[in-house]
C-alpha positions as CSV (number, residue, x, y, z in Angstrom):
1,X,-57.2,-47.8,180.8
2,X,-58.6,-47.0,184.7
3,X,-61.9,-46.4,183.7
4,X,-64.7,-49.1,182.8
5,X,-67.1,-47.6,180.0
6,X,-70.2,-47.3,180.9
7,X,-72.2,-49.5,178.4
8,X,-70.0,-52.5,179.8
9,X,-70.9,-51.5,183.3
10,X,-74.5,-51.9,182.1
11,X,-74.0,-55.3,180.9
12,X,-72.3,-56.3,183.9
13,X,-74.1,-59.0,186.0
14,X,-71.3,-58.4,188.7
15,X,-71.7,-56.5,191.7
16,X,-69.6,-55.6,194.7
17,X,-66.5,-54.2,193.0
18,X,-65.0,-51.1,192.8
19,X,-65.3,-49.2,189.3
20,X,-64.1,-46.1,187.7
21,X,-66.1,-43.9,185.4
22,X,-65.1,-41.0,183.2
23,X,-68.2,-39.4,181.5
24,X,-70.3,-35.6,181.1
25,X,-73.0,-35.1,183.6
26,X,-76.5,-35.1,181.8
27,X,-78.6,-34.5,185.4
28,X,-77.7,-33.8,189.0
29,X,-80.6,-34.3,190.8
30,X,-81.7,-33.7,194.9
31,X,-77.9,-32.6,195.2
32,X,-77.7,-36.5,195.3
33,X,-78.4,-38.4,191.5
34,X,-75.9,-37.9,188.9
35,X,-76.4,-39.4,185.5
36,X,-73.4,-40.2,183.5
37,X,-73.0,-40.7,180.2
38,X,-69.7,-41.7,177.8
39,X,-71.0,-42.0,174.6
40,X,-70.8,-45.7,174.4
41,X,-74.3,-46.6,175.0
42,X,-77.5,-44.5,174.7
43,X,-78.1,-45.1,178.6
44,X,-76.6,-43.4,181.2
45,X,-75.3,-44.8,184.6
46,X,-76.7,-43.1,187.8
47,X,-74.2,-42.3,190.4
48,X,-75.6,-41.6,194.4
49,X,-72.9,-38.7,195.9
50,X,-73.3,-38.6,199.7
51,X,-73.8,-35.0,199.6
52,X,-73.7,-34.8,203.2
53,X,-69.6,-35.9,203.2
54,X,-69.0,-34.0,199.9
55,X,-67.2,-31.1,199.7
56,X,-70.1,-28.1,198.9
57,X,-67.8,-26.4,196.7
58,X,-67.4,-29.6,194.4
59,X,-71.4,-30.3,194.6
60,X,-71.8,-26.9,192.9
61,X,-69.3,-28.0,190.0
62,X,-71.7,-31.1,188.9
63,X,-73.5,-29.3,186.2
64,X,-75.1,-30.8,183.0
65,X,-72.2,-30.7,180.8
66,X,-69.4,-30.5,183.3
67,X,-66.8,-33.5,182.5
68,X,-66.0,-36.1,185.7
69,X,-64.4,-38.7,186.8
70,X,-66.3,-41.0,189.8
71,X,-64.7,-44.2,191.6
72,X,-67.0,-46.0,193.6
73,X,-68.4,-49.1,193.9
74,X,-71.6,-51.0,191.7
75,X,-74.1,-52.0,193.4
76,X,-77.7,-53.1,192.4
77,X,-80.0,-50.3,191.9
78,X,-82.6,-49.6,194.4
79,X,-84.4,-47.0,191.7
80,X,-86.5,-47.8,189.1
81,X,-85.1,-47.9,185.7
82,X,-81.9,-48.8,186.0
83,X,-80.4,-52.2,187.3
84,X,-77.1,-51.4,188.9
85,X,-75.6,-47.6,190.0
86,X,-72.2,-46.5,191.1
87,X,-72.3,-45.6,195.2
88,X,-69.9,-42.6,195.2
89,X,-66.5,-42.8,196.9
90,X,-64.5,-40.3,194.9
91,X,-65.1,-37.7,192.7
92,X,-63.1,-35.2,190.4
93,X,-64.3,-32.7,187.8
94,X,-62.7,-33.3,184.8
95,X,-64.1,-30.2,182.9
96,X,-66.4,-27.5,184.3
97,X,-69.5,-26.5,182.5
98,X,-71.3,-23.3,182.8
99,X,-74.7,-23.8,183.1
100,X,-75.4,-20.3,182.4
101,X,-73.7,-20.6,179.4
102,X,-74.2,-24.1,178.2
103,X,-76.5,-24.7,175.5
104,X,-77.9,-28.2,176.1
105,X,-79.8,-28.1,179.2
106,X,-82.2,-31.1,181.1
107,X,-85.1,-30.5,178.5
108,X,-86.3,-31.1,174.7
109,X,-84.4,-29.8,171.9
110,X,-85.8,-29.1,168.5
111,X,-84.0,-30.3,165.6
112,X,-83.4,-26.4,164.0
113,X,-82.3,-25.6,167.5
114,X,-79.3,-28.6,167.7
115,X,-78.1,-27.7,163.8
116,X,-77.1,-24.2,164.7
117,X,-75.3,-26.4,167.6
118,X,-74.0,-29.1,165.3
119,X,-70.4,-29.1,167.7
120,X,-72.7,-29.9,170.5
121,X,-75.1,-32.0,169.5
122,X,-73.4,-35.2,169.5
123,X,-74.1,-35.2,173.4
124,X,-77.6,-35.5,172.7
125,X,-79.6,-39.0,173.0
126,X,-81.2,-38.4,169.4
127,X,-77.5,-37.8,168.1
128,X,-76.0,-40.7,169.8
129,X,-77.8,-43.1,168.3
130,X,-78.1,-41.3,164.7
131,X,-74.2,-41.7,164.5
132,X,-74.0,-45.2,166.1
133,X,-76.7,-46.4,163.2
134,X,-74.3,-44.8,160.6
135,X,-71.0,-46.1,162.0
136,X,-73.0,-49.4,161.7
137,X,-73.6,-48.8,158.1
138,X,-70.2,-47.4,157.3
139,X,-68.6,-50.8,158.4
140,X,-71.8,-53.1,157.0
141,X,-70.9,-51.9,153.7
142,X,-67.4,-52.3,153.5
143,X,-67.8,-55.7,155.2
144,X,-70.0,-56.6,153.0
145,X,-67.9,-55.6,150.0
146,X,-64.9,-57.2,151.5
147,X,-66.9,-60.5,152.2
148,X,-67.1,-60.5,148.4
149,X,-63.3,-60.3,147.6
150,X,-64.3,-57.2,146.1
151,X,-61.3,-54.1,145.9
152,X,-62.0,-51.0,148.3
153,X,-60.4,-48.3,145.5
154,X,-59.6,-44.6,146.9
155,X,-60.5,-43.3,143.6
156,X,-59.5,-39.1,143.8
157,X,-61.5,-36.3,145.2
158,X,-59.0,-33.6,143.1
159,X,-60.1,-34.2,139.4
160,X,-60.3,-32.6,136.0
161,X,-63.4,-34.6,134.7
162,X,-67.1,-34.3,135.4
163,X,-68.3,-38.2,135.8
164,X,-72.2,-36.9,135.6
165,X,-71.7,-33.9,132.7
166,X,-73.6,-32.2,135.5
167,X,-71.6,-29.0,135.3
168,X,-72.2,-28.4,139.2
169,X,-69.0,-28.8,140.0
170,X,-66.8,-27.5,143.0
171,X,-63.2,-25.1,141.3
172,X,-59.9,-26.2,143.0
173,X,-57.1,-23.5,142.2
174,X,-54.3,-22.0,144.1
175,X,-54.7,-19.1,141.7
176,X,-54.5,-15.2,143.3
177,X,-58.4,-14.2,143.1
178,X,-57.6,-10.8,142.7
179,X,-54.8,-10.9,139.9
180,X,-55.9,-13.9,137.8
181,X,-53.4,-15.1,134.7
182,X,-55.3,-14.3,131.5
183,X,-54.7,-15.9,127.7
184,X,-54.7,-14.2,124.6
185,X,-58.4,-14.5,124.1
186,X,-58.9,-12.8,128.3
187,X,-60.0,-16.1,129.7
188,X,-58.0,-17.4,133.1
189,X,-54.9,-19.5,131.7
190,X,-55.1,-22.6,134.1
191,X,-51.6,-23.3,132.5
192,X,-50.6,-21.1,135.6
193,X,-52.5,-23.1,138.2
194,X,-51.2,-25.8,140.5
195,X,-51.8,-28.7,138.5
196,X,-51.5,-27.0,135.0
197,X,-55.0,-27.3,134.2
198,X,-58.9,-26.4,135.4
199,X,-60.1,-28.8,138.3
200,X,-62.5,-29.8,140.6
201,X,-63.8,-31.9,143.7
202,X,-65.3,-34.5,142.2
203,X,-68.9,-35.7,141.9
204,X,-68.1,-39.3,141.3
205,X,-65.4,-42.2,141.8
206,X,-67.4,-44.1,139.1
207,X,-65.0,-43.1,136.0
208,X,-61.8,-43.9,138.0
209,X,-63.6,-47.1,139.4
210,X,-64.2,-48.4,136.5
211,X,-60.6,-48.3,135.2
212,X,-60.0,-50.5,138.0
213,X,-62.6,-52.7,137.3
214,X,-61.0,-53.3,134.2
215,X,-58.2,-54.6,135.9
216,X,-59.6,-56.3,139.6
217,X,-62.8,-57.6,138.2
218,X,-64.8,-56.1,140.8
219,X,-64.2,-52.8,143.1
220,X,-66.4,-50.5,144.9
221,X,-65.3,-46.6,146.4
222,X,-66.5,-45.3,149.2
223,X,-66.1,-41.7,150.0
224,X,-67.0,-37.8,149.8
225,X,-68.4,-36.5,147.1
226,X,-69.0,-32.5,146.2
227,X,-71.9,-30.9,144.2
228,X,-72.3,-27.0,144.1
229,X,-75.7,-27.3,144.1
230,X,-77.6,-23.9,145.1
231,X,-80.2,-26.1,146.6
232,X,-81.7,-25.1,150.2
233,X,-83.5,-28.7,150.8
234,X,-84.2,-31.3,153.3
235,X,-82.9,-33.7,150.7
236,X,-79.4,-32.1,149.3
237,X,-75.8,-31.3,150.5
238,X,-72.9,-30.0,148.6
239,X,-70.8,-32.4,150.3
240,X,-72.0,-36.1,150.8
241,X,-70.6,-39.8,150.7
242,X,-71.4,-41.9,147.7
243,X,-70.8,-45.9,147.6
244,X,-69.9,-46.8,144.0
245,X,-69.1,-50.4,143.0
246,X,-67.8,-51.2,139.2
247,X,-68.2,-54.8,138.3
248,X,-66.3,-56.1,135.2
249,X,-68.9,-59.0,133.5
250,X,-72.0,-57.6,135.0
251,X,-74.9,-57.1,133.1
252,X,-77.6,-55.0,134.4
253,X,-79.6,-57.8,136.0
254,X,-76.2,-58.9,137.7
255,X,-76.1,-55.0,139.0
256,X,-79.7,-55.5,140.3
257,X,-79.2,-58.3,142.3
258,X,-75.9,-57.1,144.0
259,X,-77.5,-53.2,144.8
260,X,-80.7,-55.7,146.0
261,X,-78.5,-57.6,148.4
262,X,-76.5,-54.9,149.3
263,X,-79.0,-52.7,151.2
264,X,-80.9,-55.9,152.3
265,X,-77.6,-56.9,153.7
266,X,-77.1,-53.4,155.5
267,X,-80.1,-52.6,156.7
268,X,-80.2,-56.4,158.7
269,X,-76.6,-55.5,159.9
270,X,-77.9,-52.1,161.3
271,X,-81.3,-53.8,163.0
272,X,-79.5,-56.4,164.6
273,X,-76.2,-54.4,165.9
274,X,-77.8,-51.4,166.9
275,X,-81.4,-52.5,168.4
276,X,-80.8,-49.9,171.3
277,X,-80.6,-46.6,169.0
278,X,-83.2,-47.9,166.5
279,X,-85.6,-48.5,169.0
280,X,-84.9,-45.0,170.4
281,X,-85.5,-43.5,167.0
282,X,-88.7,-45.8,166.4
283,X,-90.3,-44.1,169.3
284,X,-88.8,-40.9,168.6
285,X,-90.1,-40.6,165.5
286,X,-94.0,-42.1,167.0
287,X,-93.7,-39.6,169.2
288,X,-93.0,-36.5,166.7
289,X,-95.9,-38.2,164.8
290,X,-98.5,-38.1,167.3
291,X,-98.8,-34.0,166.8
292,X,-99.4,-35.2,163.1
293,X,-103.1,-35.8,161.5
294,X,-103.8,-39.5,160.9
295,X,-103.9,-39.2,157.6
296,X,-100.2,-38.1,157.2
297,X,-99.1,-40.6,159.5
298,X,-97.0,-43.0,158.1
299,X,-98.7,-46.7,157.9
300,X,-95.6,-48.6,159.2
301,X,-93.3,-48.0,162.2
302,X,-89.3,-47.6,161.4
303,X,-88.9,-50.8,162.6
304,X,-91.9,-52.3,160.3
305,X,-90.3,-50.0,157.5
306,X,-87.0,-51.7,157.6
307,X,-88.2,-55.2,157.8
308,X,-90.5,-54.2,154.8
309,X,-87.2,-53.9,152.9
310,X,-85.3,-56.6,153.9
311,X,-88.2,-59.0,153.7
312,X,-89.9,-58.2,150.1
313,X,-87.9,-58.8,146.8
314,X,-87.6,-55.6,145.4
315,X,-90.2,-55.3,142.4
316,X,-88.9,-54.8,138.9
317,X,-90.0,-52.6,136.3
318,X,-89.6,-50.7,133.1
319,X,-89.3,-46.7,133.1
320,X,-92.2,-47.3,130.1
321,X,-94.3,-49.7,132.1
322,X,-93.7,-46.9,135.0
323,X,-94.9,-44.6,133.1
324,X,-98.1,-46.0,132.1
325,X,-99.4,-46.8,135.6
326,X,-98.7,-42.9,136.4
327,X,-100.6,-41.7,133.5
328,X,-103.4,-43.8,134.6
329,X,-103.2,-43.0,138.3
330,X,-105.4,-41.0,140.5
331,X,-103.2,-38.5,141.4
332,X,-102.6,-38.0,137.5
333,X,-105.7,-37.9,136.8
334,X,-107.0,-35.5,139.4
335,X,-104.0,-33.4,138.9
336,X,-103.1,-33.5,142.1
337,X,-99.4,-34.4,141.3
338,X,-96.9,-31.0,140.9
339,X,-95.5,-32.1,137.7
340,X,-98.2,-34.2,135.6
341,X,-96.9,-37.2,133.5
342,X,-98.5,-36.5,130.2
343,X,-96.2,-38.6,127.8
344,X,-93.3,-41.1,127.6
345,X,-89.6,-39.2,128.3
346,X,-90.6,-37.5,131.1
347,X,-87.9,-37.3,134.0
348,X,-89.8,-38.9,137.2
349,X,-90.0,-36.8,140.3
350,X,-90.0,-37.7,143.8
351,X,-93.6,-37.5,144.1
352,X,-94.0,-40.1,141.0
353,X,-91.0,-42.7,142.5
354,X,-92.8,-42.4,146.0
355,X,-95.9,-43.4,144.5
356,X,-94.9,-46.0,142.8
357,X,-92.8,-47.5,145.9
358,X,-95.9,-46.6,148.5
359,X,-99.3,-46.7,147.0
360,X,-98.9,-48.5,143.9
361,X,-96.3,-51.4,144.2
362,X,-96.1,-51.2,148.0
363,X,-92.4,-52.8,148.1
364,X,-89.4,-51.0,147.0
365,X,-89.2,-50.8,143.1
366,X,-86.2,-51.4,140.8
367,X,-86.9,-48.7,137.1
368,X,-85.1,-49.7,134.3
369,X,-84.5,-48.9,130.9
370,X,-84.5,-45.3,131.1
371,X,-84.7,-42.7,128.1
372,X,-81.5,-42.4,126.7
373,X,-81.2,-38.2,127.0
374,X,-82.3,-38.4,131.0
375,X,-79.7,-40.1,131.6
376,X,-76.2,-40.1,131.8
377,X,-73.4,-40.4,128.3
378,X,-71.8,-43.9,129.9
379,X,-74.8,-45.9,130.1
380,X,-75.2,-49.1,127.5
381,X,-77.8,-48.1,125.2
382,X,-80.8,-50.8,123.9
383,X,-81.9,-51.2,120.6
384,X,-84.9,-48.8,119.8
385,X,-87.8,-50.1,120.8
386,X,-90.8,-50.5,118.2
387,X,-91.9,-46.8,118.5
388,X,-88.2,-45.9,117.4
389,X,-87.7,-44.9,121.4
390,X,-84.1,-45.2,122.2
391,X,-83.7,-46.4,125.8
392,X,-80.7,-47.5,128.4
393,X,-79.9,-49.9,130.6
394,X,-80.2,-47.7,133.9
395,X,-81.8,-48.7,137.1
396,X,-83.0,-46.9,139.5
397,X,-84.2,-48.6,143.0
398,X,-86.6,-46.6,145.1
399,X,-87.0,-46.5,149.0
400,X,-90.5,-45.9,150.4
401,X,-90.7,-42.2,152.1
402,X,-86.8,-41.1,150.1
403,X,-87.8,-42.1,146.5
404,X,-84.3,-42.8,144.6
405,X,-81.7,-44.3,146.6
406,X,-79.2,-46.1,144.0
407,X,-78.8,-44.9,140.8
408,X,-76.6,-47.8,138.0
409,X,-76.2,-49.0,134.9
410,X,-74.7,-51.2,132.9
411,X,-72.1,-49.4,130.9
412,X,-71.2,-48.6,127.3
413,X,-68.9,-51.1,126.4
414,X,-68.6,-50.2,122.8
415,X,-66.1,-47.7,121.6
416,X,-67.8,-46.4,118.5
417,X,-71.4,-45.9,120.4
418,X,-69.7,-44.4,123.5
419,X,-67.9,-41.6,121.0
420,X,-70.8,-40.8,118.9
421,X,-72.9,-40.2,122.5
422,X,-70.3,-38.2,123.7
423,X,-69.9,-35.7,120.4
424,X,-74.1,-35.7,120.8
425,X,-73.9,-34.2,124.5
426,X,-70.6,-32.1,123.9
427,X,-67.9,-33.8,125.6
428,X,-64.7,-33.2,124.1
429,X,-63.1,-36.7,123.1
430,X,-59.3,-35.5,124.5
431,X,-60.4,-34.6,127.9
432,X,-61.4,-38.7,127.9
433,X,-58.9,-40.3,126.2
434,X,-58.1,-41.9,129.8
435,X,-61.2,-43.5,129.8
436,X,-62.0,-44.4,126.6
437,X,-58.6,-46.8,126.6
438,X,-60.6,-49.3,128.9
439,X,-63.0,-49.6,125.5
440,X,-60.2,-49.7,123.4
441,X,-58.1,-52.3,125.3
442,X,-59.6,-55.0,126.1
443,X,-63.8,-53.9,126.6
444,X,-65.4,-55.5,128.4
445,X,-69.4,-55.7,129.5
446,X,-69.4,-54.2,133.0
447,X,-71.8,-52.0,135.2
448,X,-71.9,-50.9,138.8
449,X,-74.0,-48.4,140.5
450,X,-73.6,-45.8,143.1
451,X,-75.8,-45.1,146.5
452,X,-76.1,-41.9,148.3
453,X,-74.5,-43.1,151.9
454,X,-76.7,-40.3,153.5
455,X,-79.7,-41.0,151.8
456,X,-79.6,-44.9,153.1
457,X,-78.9,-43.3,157.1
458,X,-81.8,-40.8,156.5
459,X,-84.1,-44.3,155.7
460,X,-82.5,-46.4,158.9
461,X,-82.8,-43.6,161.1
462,X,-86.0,-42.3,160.3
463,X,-84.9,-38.7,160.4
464,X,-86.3,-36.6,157.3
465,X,-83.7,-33.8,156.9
466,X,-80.7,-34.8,155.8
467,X,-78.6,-32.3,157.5
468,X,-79.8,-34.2,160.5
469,X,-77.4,-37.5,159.5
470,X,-74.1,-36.4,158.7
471,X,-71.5,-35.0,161.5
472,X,-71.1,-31.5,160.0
473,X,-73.4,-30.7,157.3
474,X,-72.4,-28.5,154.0
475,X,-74.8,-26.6,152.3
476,X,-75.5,-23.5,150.8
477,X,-73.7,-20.2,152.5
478,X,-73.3,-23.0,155.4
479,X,-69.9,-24.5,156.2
480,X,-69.2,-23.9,160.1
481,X,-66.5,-26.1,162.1
């Protein structure tokens, strides 16, 4: 490779040599000051042009945007702000760029404005250092995995099951829209269909993870995941990445201390591998606050908000203990929360898992033991409590300012309980048989848990929509690129 990227020219403490450097203009300033930028680092390299012995007609191709190519040689800065610069020799244009026509000009973008832009917006220093923080992630969590001897499974995105009984589920067919094959009764004969049978993008590798669990002991997925949810939020895609592990002799205090360690572990990775981009965001974020009245102002920095995480043990607590302190708390009371808590079973909100995490606990919180028809037909069921309650052994672990951000449980290892919670919530027993070998063969206690992969970026970046944190967001009558 000719060139020399530009974030190892900024480390470099040589000077005097000849470099090349292949980068998109962001400024040409004084017909003199070029800054370059590659991608590789947040910063861009300046590069001085004697205009004076440069062809005119190449001058007026250095626009913001334009690709080029510069040889010169590094020499210490004599500017502020930068500690070494190239001093032009040579210079080609790679790429032209209209700067009549080019979208990201020398000045502040909103975030609505760069979404409709999404293609483009990569260029952009906000961007850069959004995707460097969850390429950082992506490869802390597998590390971390592999660290463990755990098994990275590519469990299918094609499937005929519905892992949540959510019903929200994304049709695969090959099937002619417009002359569909019809059984006796008129509904559409999937017999005809490419794989003989209805199917869908899945919601969840946890089903087919935990067949292999039953096998490796311990695995984890990490992959796309699809919801056809008609949701227009800052919080919901249709298409998003979910990390799942499936431990084979977990109970659910084993599953609380790995999905404990696991974002401890991340988050520390992120912080010390990325300091650049986080403290970019930090002060992006301080900034976008300023215009903000104090009291909406968020207490702690993102830099004091991830150390919050990494440095308190994450406080555990019953969904019935939960739901105690909400009944008795202010916002209760006053009836300022949107959906009161009047009585034991009901489903918690984001405003009720913020305010346990933020005002009440002030550390992230761990729920467990959830009501048994909130939550999902897999999870291991507890004895009834004294007030006849029947409860499972979910857990829930909530992030200040996102509310949920893992959702686990140890599973139902028993055959007999498993079936009789799957004829109560209308599961048809056939369309399982697959699964319901691992509890015939060999059961085993096991649990695992799964963590929205966007949801974790949105808390290490600091950004608050999540469309913001993943390359090419798909939502509702949105799917561009």
């Amino acid at each position: 490779m000719e060139h020399t990227r530009i974030k190892q020219l900024l480390l470099s403490e040589e000077t005097g040599k000849e470099v090349i450097v292949k980068g998109w203009v962001r400024t040409f300033r004084n017909n003199q000051f070029i800054a370059i930028n590659d991608g590789s680092t947040l910063h861009n390299i300046q590069a001085v042009v004697d205009f004076e012995h440069t062809d005119e007609a190449v001058l007026k191709r250095i626009t913001t945007g334009a690709a080029i190519r510069v040889k010169g040689e590094l020499v210490a800065s004599l500017g502020k702000g930068q500690r070494v610069e190239i001093k032009v020799a040579e210079i080609t244009i790679l790429g032209d760029s209209d700067p009549e026509k080019y979208p990201l000009q020398p000045k502040k973008h909103s975030l609505e404005f760069l979404r409709e832009i999404a293609h483009l917006r990569f260029r952009t220093g906000t961007f850069n250092a959004i995707f460097k923080v969850r390429n950082a992630l992506a490869f802390a969590v597998n590390k971390f995995f592999n660290d463990r001897d755990f098994v990275y499974m590519h469990t299918p995105i094609i499937t005929g099951s519905d892992a949540e009984g959510a019903g929200e589920m994304f049709r695969v067919t090959t099937l002619d829209l417009n002359n569909l094959p019809r059984t006796e009764s008129g509904d559409i004969d999937f017999k005809e269909d490419f794989f003989g049978k209805s199917t869908n993008l899945t919601v969840s590798g946890q089903l087919e993870g935990e067949l292999a669990a039953m096998a490796f002991g311990n695995i984890y997925t990490f992959g796309p995941t699809f919801r056809a949810e008609n949701s227009n939020t800052t919080r919901h895609l249709a298409e998003f990445w979910m990390i799942e592990p499936e431990m084979a002799f977990y109970d659910l205090e084993d599953n609380m201390d790995l999905a404990e360690e696991l974002l401890k572990y991340v988050i520390n990775y992120a912080l010390k591998t990325c300091p650049d981009e986080i403290e970019f965001l930090r002060n992006r974020l301080l900034d976008e606050e300023k215009s903000k009245p104090q009291a909406e102002r968020s207490e702690l920095d993102l830099v004091e908000k991830l150390h919050f995480v990494i440095e308190n043990r994450f406080e555990r607590v019953s969904y019935t203990d939960a739901i105690e302190i909400l009944k008795r708390s202010k916002p209760n009371q006053k009836k300022q929360f949107k959906y009161l808590i009047e009585a034991w079973g009901a489903d918690l909100q984001s405003e009720h898992e913020r305010f346990l995490v933020e005002k009440h606990f002030k550390k992230p919180v761990i729920l467990t033991d959830y009501p048994r028809e909130i939550k999902s037909f897999y999870m291991k069921q507890n004895e009834p409590d004294a007030q006849g309650r029947q409860t499972v052994r979910a857990m829930d672990i909530l992030f200040p300012g996102i509310g949920e951000m893992v959702g686990g449980s140890q599973r139902e290892e028993n055959l007999e309980k498993l079936l009789t919670r799957m004829a109560e919530v209308g599961i048809p027993e056939e369309e399982m048989d697959w699964f319901l070998d691992t509890r015939r063969f060999g059961s085993a206690p096991h649990a695992g848990f799964g963590v929205g992969f966007e949801r974790l970026v949105l808390f290490v970046t600091g950004m608050t929509n999540i469309r913001d944190v993943i390359p090419f967001p798909r939502t509702p009558k949105s799917a561009a690129f």
